[in-house]
N, C-alpha and C positions, 0 to 999 in steps of 0.2 A: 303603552303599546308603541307609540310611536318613540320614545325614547330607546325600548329595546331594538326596532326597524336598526334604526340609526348606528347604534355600536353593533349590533349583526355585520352591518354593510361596513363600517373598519375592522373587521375582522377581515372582512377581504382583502380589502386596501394595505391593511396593515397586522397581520397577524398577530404580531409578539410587541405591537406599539402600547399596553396596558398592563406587560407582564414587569416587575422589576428583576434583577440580573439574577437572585436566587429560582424566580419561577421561571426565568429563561430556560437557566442550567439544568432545570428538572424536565424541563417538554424537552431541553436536548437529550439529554440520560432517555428518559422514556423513550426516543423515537430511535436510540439507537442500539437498545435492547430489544425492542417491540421490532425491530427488522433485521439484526444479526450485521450492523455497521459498527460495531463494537471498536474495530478496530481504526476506526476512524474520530472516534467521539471527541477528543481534543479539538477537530478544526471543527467538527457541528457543534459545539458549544461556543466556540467562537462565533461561526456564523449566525448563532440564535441569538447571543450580544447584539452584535454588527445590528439583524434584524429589528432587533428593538431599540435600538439608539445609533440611525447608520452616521450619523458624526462623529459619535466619542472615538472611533479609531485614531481619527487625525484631529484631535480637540487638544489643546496647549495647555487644556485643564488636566490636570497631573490624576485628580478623582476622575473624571469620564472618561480616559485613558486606560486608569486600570480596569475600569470599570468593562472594558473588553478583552483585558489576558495581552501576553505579550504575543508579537506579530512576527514571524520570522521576516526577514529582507523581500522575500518573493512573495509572500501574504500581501503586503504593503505594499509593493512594486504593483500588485493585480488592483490592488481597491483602489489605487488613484488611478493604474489605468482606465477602469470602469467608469470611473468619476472623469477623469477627462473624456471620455467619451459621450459621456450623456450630457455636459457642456456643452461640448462641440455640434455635440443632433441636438440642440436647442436653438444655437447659433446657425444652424442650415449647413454646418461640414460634413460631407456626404463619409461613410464612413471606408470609402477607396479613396478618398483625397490623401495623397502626401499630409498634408498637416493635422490630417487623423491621428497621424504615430510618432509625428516630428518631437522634439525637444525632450521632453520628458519621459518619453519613450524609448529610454536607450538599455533599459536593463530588462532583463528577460524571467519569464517563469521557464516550468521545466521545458513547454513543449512551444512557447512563443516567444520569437526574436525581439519584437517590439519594431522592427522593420514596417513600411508600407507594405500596402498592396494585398489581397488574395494571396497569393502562394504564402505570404508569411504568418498567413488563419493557422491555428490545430490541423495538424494530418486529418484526423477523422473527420473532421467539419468540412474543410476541403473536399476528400473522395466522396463526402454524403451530398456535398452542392453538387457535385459534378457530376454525380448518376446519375439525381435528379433530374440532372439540365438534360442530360442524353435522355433520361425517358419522355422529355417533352417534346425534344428533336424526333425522337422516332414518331411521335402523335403527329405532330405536322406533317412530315414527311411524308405519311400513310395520305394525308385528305391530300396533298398536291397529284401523288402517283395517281388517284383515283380522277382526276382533275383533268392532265394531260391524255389519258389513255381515253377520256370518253370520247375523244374526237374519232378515235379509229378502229377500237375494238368491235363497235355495234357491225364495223364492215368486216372484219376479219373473223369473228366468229358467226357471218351471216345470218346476222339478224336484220340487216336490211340489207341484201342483197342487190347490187345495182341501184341500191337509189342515193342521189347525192345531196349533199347539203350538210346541214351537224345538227340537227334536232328530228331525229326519231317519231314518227306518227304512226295514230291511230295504236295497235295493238303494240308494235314494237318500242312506243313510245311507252306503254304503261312498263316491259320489261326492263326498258332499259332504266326505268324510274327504282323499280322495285330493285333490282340489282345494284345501285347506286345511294338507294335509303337500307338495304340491309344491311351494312356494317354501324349506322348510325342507332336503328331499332334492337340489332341484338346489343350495342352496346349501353342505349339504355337500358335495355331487362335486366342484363347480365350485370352492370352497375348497381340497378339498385339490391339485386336478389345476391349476388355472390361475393361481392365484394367485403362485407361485414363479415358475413363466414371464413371467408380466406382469411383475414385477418386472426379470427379468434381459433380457425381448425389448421390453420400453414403456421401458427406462429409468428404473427406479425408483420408490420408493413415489408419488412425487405423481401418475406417470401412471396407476400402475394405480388411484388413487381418480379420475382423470377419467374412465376408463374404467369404472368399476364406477358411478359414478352418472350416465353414459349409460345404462346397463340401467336401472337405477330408474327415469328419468324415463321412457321411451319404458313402461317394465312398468305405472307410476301411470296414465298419460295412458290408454295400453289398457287398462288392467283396468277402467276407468270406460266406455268405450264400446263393450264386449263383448254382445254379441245371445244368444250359448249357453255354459250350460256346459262347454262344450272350447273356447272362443275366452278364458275367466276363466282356466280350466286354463293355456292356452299362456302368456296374460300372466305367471300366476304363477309360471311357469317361468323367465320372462326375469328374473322380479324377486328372484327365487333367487341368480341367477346374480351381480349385482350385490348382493347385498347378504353374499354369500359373501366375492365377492373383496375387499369394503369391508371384513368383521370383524377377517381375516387381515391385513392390511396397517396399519389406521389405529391400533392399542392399540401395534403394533412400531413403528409411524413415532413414536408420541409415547415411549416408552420410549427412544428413538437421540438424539431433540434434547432431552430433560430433563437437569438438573443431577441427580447421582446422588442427592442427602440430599433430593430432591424429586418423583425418580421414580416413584415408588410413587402420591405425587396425581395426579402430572400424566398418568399413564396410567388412573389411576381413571375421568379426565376420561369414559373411553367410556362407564363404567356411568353415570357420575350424568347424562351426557346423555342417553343412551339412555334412561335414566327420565325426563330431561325431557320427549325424544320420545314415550313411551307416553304420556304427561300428555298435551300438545299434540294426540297423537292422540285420545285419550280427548275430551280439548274440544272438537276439530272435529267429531265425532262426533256429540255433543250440540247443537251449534249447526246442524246441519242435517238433522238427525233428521225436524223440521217440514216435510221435503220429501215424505215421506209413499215412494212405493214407489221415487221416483228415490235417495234419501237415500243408501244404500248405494254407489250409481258416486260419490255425492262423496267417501266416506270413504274410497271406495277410491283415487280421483285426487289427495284433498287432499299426500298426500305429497308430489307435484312441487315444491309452493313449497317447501322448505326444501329438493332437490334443486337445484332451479335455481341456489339463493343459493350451496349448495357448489362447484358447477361451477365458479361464478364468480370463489369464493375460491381454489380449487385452481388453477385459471387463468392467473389474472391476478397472484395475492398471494403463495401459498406456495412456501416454498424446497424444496430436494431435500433428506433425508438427509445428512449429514455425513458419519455409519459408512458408511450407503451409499456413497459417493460414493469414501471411504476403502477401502473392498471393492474396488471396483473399479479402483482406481490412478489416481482425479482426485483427487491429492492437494491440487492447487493449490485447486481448486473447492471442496473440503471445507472447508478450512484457512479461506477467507474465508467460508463461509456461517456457519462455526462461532464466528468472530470476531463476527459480528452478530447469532447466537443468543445470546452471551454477551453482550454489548456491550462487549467488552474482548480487545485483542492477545494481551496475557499469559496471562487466564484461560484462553483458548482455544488458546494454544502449551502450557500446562502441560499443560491436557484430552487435549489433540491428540496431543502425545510417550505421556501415559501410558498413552492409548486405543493407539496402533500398537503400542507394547511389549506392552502387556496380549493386543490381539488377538494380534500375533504368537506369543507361548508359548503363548496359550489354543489357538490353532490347531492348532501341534504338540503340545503336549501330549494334546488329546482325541483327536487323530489316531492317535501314535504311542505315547503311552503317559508318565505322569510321568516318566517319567528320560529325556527328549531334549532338553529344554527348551534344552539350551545348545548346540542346535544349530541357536536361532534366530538369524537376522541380519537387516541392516538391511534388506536388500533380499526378506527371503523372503516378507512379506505379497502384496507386490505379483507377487512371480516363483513360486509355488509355484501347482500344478495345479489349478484349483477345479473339485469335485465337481459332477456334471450333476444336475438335478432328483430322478432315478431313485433315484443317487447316496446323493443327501442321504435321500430319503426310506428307503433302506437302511440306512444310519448312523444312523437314528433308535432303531434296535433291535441294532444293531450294536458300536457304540463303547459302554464304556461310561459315560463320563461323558455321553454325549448322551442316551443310554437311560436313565440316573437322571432327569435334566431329561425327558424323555418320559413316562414315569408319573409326575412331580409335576405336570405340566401334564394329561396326560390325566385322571387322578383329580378333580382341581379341575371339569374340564369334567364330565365324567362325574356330577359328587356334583352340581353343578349341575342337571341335570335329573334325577336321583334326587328332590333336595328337594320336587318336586311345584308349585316355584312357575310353570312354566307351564300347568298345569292351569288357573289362576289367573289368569295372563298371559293367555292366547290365545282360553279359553274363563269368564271372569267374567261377560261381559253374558249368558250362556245360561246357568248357574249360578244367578244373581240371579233371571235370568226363572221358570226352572222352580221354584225352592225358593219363589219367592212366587206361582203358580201363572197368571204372565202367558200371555197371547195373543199370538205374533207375529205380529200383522197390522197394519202398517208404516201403516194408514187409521187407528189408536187411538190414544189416548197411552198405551196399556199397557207400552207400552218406555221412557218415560221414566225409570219407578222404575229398573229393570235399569243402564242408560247412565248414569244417575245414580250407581248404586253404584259401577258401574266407573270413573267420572271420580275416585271416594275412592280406589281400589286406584292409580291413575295419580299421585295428589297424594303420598298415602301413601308410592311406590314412590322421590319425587322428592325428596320431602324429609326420610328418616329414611338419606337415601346423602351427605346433607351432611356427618354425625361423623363417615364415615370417610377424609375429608378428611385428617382432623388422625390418624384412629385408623392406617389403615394404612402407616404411615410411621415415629409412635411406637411404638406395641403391636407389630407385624407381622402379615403376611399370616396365616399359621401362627394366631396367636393368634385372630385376627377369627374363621376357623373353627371352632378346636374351643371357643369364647365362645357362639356365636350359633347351630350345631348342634342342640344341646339345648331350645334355645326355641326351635324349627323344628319339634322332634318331637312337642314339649308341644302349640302351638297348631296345628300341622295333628290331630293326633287330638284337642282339640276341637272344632276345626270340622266335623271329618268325624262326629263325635259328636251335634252340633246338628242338621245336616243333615239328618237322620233327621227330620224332625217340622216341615215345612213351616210353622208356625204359629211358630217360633224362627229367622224366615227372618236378623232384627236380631241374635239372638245369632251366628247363623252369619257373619254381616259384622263383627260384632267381630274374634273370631277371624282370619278372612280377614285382615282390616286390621292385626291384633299379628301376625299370619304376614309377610306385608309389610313389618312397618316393619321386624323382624329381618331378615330377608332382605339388605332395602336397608344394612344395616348390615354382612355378613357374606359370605353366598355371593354376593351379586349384582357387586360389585367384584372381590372378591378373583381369581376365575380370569383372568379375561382379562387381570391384571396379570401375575400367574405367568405367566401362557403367553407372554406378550410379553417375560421379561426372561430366562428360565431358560437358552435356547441359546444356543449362539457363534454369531458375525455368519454363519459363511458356513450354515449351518443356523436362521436364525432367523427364516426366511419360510416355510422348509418345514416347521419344527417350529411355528410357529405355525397354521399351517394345517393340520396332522396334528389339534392339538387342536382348533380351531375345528369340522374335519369329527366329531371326537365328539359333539361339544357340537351342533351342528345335526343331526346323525344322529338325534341320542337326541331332540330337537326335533321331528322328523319322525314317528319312530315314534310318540312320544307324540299327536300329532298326528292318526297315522291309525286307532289305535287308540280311543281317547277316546271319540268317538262310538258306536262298536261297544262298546265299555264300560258305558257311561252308559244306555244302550236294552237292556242283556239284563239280568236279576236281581241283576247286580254293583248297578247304581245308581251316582247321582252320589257319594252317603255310601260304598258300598263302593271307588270310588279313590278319595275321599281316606284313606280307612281304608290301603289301599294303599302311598299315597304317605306317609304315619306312620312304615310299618316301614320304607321306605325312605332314610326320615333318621334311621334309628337306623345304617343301613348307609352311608351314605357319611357318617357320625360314625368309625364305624370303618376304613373308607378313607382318609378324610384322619389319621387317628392312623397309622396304618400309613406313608402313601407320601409325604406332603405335607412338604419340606421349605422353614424357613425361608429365604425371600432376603433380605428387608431387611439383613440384615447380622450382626454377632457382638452377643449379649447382655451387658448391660452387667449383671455378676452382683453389684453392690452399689446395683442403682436396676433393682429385679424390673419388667421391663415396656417397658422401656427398651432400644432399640436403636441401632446406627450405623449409616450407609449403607454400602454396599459400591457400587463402579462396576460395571456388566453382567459385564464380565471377568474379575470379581475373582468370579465364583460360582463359577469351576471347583472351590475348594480342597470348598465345600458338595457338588457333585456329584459329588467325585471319590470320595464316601466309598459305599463298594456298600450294597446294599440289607439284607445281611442285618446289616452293621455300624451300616446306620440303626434297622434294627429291636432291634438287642440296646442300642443306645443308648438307645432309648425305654422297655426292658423296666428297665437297670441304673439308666440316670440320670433322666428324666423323669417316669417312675408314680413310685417315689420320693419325689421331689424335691414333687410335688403330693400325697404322702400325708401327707408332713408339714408340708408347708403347711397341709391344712388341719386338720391338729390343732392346729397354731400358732392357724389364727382361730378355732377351738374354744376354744381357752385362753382365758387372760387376759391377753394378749400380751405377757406381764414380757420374755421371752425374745427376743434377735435371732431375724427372719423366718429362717428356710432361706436358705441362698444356691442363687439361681439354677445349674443344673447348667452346666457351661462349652459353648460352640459344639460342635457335633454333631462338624466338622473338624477340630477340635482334640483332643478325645477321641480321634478315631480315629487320629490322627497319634498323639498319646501312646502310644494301645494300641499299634500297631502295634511304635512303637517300644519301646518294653517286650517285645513278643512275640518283636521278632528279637534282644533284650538275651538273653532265656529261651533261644532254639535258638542261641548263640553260645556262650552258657554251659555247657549239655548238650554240643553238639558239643569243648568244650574239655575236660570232665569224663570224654569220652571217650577221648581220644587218650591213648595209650601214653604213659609217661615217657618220656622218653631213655634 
């Protein structure tokens, strides 16, 4: 048993690493009769080579050479570009560095220069990052407009009629909560209950983001020409809804067309734009503020322009999903969209066989259990039963490798709004106001100070999510957290410290602003990459959206509460006091459930990891919870107790070596354990 565990788990790792180049040739024959790529089969037989022996391309050996077919000039131009690049993400070259494409990079495929930079990515790849990045712009944007406008609408559409100050009581207080939590609640429901369906009833990710910023625009445009509080209410329900099904979908669509050793950025993309959008929002905010009691309906409609531009890109520009596409048995359709995501035949046949193998076992395996694995074939992705909505969201607590990925993703969400940074987010300009003892009356420039402060937390939020660029890719996910935790706990309890004494309003925006730039560095990225990469394809809309509805849940509540908080004796200082203890608990949450995805530690370069492909996390999730946790108790506390008596020393001494992959461990133990009850069992039995 444990024998067969073992090559199961490099069938993932390595699909075609046990076939020789005759059984190659025949899984490539089969896979591209069994999907109508017929006319491509010359480079997937090359690619199924490549797969099983990725040396012999460029081997001086004349036998493992042929032993993968001859290579046209741009074949070979792509496999050392690929190969120079995963060098260089070993070496810490970020892959926008000039020296990512310098020297050796000077001859092109069909659709890439070999130039530096972004602009000289694949057309498709390009238009598909840049939607992206605009649908994360409009997410932000939406929670800043809602931000600046609470100071002055609750007066303009008199709900508190002559009474001044910027927090809302008694009755009015509960309205202005619930109108303020309803984009947040319908965008949890609407995330978890529609967003899977749109995917499988609209035809795929790109439709349900035209459809999700139809809501937004029509939600922008009304929430700005609204007469009464229940007409602001219904908008914000529509723009819920929309920006629900947006969260769920746009971090998985970019996680499916990312290269794997650049995944972890390229999905980051949501947060560092999202923070652009809170910025954006925050400036718009400020630049119409002069409008005096109309100012509010523009901050609430400005959102539209950066909806419209999405539409347009979604539209007209961006391609479908590949995996998607692959889900669904257009194999043909994938095959070439993925060719032009890459800008190369080969890279995208090598991608393409290892992605179907990969799904394939992941499928049955999560399904059935580690030991069926070899009872996938070529035809099972496309012919085996796929699970209905219900289904899936059953499996999410059912299976248990999907259910490990379900609490590392849900916890992520979860600690996310534990950390208190939307207290910060959603309610700063009212914050600023009150601790420096402003007037909301929309006829002063008493709000400038406030919108002022909040355009720093907007700047702030935007540009301290730049290092993690580079950070979560090299360091890991896992790491960014329990790094950046701790100075979460530290500066929300002293801001919530300062807070107290209205005359320290500038010490208190310190703080705030070192809460923020950690944040932007740590929990603000990190979840919504985890939740976009942890499931399998046919679970990883619905498991996306399980966590996104925590994460907008906990949104919401915070939300409705806040106000009724901030107005009884707690005070503005007692939640943040609040929100302190609460990142000392989701410090402990993510120590507990949070594992890493980036890939396996490279235990002689402490900090250092490899990418893993989406598929290749099954071996991470397959290990049960109580075997993560006695991992962390035996190897990890450990492992950092004596580190840091190492940087205690006088560091004569070699560092500690990094403790080995979580999966690895537990495959070792395992095996060790059934070596023990084999042994027993044999110590038992009678002689002859």
């Amino acid at each position: 048993m444990a024998y067969q565990n073992h090559r199961h788990v490099g069938r993932i790792d390595q699909p075609f690493a046990d076939l020789d180049v005759r059984q190659a040739d025949a899984q490539a024959d089969a896979f591209v009769e069994a999907y109508g790529l017929q006319k491509w089969r010359t480079v997937f037989v090359k690619a199924a080579r490549i797969l099983r022996d990725p040396e012999a391309w460029r081997s001086i050996d004349s036998i493992k050479s042929r032993s993968v077919g001859e290579l046209t000039a741009f074949e070979a131009d792509d496999l050392e570009r690929e190969e120079i690049e995963i060098r260089d993400d070993k070496n810490g070259i970020a892959p926008w560095n000039v020296e990512f494409w310098s020297k050796r990079h000077t001859k092109s495929s069909s659709n890439m220069t070999g130039k530096s930079g972004f602009w000289h990515q694949p057309k498709e790849l390009r238009t598909t990052i840049i939607t992206l990045c605009v649908g994360a712009i409009v997410q932000g944007w939406n929670q800043t407009g809602s931000n600046g406008a609470n100071l002055t609408w609750p007066l303009d559409l008199e709900l508190i009629p002559g009474q001044f100050g910027c927090d809302p009581r008694g009755r009015a207080a509960w309205i202005f909560a619930i109108v303020n939590a309803a984009p947040w609640f319908s965008a949890a429901i609407f995330a978890l209950l529609l967003s899977d369906p749109a995917n499988e009833l609209l035809f795929g990710r790109r439709a349900a983001i035209i459809v999700s910023a139809v809501f937004v625009l029509g939600a922008s445009i009304g929430g700005g020409l609204v007469r009464t509080w229940q007409e602001l209410l219904a908008s914000r329900i529509l723009l819920g809804i929309g920006m629900g099904c947006k969260a769920s979908v746009v971090a998985v669509f970019a996680a499916e067309v990312a290269p794997a050793r650049i995944r972890g950025s390229l999905v980051m993309n949501w947060q560092l734009f999202d923070a652009l959008g809170i910025f954006l929002g925050f400036s718009a905010n400020l630049m119409v503020s002069p409008l005096g009691s109309s100012s509010w309906r523009w901050m609430t409609a400005s959102s539209a322009f950066p909806t419209i531009i999405l539409l347009a890109l979604a539209i007209l520009a961006c391609p479908e999903s590949p995996r998607f596409l692959m889900g669904k048995g257009h194999y043909v359709e994938a095959y070439e969209t993925l060719s032009r995501l890459r800008g190369s035949h080969i890279l995208a046949a090598k991608e393409f066989l290892y992605t179907h193998f990969q799904m394939n076992v992941e499928r049955t395996m999560s399904m059935s259990g580690a030991d069926t694995a070899d009872d996938a074939s070529i035809s099972h992705l496309a012919t085996a039963a796929r699970p209905n909505f219900f289904q899936k969201v059953w499996q999410l607590f059912t299976v248990p490798r999907i259910r490990n990925a379900t609490l590392t993703a849900v916890t992520c969400m979860v600690s996310q709004q534990l950390c208190g940074v939307n207290v910060i987010i959603f309610y700063s300009s009212t914050l600023f106001a009150t601790s420096s003892g402003a007037v909301c009356d929309p006829e002063t420039s008493s709000l400038m100070g406030p919108l002022l402060m909040s355009w720093g937390i907007g700047l702030i939020n935007f540009l301290f999510a730049l290092p993690a660029y580079w950070l979560i890719d090299q360091k890991g996910r896992r790491w960014l957290l329990m790094t950046t935790l701790p100075f979460l706990f530290l500066f929300m309890g002293a801001a919530a410290l300062s807070y107290a004494n209205g005359s320290h309003n500038a010490v208190f925006g310190v703080f705030a602003y070192l809460f923020m730039a950690v944040y932007s560095v740590g929990m603000g990225p990190v979840p919504f990459t985890i939740s976009a990469e942890v499931f399998p394809l046919d679970h990883r809309v619905a498991g996306m959206s399980f966590a996104v509805f925590t994460n907008l849940l906990g949104a919401g509540l915070l939300t409705l509460f806040v106000p009724a908080m901030t107005t009884s004796s707690l005070g503005h200082g007692g939640l943040l006091g609040i929100s302190t203890f609460l990142n000392f608990v989701a410090l402990v949450l993510v120590f507990c459930f949070v594992r890493e995805t980036v890939g396996a530690a490279d235990r002689d370069n402490p900090g250092s990891v490899t990418a893993l492909a989406l598929e290749e996390l099954y071996r991470i999730f397959n290990v049960p919870v109580g075997g993560f946790l006695k991992y962390q108790v035996m190897e990890v506390v450990p492992y950092w107790r004596m580190r840091l008596v190492w940087l205690s020393s006088k560091r004569n001494d070699p560092s500690p070596r990094q403790p080995q992959p979580v999966y690895r461990w537990w495959e070792a133990t395992r095996v060790t354990e059934m070596h023990h009850v084999a042994t027993a069992v044999d110590d038992s039995d009678p002689e002859e």
